[in-house]
C-alpha positions as CSV (number, residue, x, y, z in Angstrom):
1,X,0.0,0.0,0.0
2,X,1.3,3.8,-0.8
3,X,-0.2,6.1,1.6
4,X,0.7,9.9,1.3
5,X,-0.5,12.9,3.1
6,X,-1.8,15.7,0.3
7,X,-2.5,19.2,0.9
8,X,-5.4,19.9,-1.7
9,X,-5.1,24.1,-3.0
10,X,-8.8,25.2,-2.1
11,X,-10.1,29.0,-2.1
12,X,-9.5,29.1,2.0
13,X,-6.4,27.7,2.6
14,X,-4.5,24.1,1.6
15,X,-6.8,20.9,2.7
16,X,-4.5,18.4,4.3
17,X,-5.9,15.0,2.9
18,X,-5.3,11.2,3.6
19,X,-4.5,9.1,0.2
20,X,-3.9,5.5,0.6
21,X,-3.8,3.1,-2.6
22,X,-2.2,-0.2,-3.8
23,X,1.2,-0.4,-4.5
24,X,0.6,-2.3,-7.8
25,X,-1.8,-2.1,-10.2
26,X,-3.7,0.8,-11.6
27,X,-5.3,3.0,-12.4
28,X,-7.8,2.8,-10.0
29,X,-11.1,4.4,-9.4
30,X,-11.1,6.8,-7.0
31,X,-13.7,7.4,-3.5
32,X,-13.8,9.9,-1.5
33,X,-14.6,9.8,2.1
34,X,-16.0,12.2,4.1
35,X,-15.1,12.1,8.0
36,X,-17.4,12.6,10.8
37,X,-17.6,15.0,13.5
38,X,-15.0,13.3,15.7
39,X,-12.1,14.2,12.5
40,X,-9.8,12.3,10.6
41,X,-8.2,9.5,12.9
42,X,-7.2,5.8,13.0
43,X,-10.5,4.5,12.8
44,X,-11.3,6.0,9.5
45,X,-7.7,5.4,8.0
46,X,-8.7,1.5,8.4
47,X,-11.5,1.9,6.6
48,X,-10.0,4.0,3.6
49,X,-6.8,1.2,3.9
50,X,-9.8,-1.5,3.2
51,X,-11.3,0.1,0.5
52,X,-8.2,1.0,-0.9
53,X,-7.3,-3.0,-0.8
54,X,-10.3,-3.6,-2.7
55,X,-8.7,-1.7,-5.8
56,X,-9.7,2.4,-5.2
57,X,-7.5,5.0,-4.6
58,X,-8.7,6.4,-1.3
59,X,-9.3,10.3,-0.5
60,X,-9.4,11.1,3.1
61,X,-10.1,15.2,3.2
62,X,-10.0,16.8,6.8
63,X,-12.7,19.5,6.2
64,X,-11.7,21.1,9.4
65,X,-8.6,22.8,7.9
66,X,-9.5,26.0,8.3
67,X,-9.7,26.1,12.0
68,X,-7.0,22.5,12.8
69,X,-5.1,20.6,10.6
70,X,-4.8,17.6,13.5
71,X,-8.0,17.7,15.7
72,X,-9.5,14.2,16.9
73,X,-12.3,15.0,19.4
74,X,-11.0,13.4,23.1
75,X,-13.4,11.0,24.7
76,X,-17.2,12.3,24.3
77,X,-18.1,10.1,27.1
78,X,-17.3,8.9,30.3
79,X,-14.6,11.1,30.6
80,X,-14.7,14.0,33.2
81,X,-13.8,16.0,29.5
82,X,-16.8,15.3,27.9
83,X,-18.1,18.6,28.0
84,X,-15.4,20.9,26.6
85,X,-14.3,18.2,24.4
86,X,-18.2,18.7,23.3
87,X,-17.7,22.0,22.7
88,X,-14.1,22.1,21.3
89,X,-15.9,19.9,18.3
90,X,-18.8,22.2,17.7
91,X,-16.2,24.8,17.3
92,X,-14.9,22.9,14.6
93,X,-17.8,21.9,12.9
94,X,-19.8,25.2,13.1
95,X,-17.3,26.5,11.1
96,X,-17.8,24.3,7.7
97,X,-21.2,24.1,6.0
98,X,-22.8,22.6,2.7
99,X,-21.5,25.4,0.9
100,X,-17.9,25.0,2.3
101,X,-17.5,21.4,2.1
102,X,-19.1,21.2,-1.9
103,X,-16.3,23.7,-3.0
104,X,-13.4,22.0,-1.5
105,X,-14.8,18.7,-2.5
106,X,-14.6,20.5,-6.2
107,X,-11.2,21.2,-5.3
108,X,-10.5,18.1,-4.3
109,X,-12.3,16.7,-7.7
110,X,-9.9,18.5,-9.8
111,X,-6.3,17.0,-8.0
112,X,-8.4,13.3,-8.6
113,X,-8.8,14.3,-12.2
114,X,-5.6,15.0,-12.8
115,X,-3.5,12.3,-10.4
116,X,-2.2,9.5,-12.5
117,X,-3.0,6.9,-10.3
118,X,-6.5,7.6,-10.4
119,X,-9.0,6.0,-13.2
120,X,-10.2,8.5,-15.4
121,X,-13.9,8.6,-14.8
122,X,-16.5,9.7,-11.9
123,X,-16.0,8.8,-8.8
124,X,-17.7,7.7,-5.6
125,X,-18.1,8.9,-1.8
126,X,-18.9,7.7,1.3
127,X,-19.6,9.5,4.6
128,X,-20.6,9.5,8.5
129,X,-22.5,11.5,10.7
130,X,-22.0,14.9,10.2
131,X,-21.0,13.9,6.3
132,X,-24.0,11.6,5.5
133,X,-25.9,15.0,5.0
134,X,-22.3,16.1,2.8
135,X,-22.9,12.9,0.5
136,X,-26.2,14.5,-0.7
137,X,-24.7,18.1,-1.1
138,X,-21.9,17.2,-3.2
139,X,-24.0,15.2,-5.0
140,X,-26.0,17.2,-6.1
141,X,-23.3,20.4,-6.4
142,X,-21.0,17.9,-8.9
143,X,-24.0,15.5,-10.4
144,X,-21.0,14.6,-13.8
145,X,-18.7,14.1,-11.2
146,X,-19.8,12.0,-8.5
147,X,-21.3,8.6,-9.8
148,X,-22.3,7.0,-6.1
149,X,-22.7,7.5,-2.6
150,X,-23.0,5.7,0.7
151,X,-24.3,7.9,4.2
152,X,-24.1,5.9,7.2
153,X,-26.2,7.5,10.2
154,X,-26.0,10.5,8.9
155,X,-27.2,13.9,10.6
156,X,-29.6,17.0,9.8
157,X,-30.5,15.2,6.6
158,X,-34.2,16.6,7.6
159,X,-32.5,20.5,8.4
160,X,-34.9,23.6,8.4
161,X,-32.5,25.4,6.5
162,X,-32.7,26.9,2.6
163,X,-29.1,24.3,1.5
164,X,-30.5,21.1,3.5
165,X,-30.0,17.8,1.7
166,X,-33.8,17.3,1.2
167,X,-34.5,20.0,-0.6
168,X,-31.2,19.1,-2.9
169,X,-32.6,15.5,-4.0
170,X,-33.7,16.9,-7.5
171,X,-30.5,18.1,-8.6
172,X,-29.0,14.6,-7.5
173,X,-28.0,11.7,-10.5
174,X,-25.6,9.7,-8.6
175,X,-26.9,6.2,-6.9
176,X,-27.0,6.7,-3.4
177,X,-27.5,4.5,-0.3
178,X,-28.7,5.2,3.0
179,X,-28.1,3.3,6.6
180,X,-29.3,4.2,9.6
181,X,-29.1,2.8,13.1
182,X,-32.3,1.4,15.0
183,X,-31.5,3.4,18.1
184,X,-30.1,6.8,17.6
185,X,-30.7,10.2,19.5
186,X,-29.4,12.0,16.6
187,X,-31.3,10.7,14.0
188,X,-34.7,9.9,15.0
189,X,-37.4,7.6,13.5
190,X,-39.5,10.2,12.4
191,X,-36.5,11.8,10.6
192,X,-36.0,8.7,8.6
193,X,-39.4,8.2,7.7
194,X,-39.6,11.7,6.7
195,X,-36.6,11.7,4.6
196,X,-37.8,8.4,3.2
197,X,-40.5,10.3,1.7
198,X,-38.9,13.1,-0.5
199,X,-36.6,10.1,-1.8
200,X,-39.3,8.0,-3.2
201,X,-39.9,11.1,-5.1
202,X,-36.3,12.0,-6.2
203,X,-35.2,11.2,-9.8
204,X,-32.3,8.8,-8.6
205,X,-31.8,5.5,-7.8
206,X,-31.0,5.1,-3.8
207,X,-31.7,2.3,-1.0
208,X,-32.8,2.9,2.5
209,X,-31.8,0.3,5.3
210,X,-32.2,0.6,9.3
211,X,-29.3,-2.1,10.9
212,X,-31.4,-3.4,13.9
213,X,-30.0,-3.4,17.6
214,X,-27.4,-1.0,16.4
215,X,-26.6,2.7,18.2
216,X,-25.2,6.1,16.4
217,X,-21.0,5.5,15.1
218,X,-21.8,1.4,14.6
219,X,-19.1,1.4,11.9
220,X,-16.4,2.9,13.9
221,X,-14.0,0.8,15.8
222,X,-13.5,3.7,18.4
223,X,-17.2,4.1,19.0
224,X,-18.7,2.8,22.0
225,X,-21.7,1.6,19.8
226,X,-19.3,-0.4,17.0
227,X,-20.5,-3.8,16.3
228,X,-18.7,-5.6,14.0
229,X,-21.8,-7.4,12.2
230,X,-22.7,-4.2,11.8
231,X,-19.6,-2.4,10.4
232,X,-19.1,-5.5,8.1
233,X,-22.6,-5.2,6.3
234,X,-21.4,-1.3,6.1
235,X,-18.0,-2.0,4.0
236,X,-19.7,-4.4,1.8
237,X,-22.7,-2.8,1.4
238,X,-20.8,0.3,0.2
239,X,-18.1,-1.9,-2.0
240,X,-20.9,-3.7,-3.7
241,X,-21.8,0.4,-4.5
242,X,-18.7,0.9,-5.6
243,X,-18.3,-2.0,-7.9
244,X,-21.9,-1.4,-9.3
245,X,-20.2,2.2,-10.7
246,X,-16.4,2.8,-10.4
């Protein structure tokens, strides 16, 4: 494997990015993935090493670069640090929006379409959390650019707000698939069922799935809710994505 640490040219600054791809082979497709709140760290790495395994060329972005180029959120729970190390990621995160994140993905897009290890050709994404909601966004801001995308648990799909993912299903012609968990405070039942709706009425093809007995981060093996069934059905669930259009 060849990993490399990039820092991607965007309009606010230089995007430090995770890369990881075989060491033989290629070109390969590429996927980008989109981190969750908690920012890039070893958990996600694995992930984008496993995909990368499978025969992509792996983008890692940390869309937090224009407040840390390093941060990984301490312990969230259980920790007498919970609270500031609350707050010290909602610093982070209120900084980026839809807006933000589809322009340096667009950045992002043009170092992929000109990197010689990379398959010429759309490509696919795949985010968490915060980032399910990002998988929409971008695409639907770069619909000849992005062929697929896979948002696991993700956040404030349902948002009361003019640039939420909802109201950007109709610019959307990627393939898209959605998993949530059964028991999740941040992405209630009702929020699912609503979003549910506008899909069945979107002009793309996407797939809606609920993982039973599973909690909020189940794919994460830093997450007090991981579970491996879980977090297995997630990786091939989003390969067999992948292989449908990369």
């Amino acid at each position: 494997m060849i990993e490399s640490d990039l820092d991607i040219p965007t309009g606010d600054g230089r995007m430090n990015t995770f890369s990881v791809r075989l060491a033989q082979g290629g070109p390969h497709p590429a996927v980008v993935m989109l981190m969750d709140a908690a920012g890039v760290r070893g958990a996600l790495r694995d992930i984008a090493r496993r995909l990368a395994a499978s025969g992509y060329v792996v983008f890692v972005p940390n869309l937090y670069y224009r407040t840390s180029r390093n941060f990984v959120a301490g312990p969230l729970r259980d920790h007498p640090d919970v609270e500031k190390n609350k707050a010290e990621m909602t610093r982070h995160r209120s900084a980026i929006g839809h807006a933000e994140v589809s322009r340096d993905i667009g950045a992002l897009l043009d170092h992929i379409a000109a990197d010689p290890a990379v398959r010429r050709g759309k490509v696919g994404t795949v985010g968490y959390c915060m980032s399910g909601a990002y998988v929409v966004t971008t695409a639907a801001s770069w619909p000849d650019r992005i062929a697929c995308g896979a948002a696991f648990y993700g956040t404030r799909l349902m948002a009361d707000a003019p640039d939420a993912p909802w109201r950007r299903l109709g610019e959307i012609r990627a393939e898209l698939h959605f998993a949530f968990a059964e028991i999740d405070s941040y992405v209630p039942p009702d929020e699912v069922a609503a979003f549910r709706k506008h899909l069945a009425e979107a002009p793309f093809r996407s797939t809606v799935e609920i993982l039973p007995g599973t909690g909020h981060g189940y794919a994460f093996t830093d997450s007090a809710s991981f579970n491996k069934p879980a977090a297995e059905q997630h990786f091939h669930a989003t390969l067999a994505l992948f292989r449908r259009h990369l």
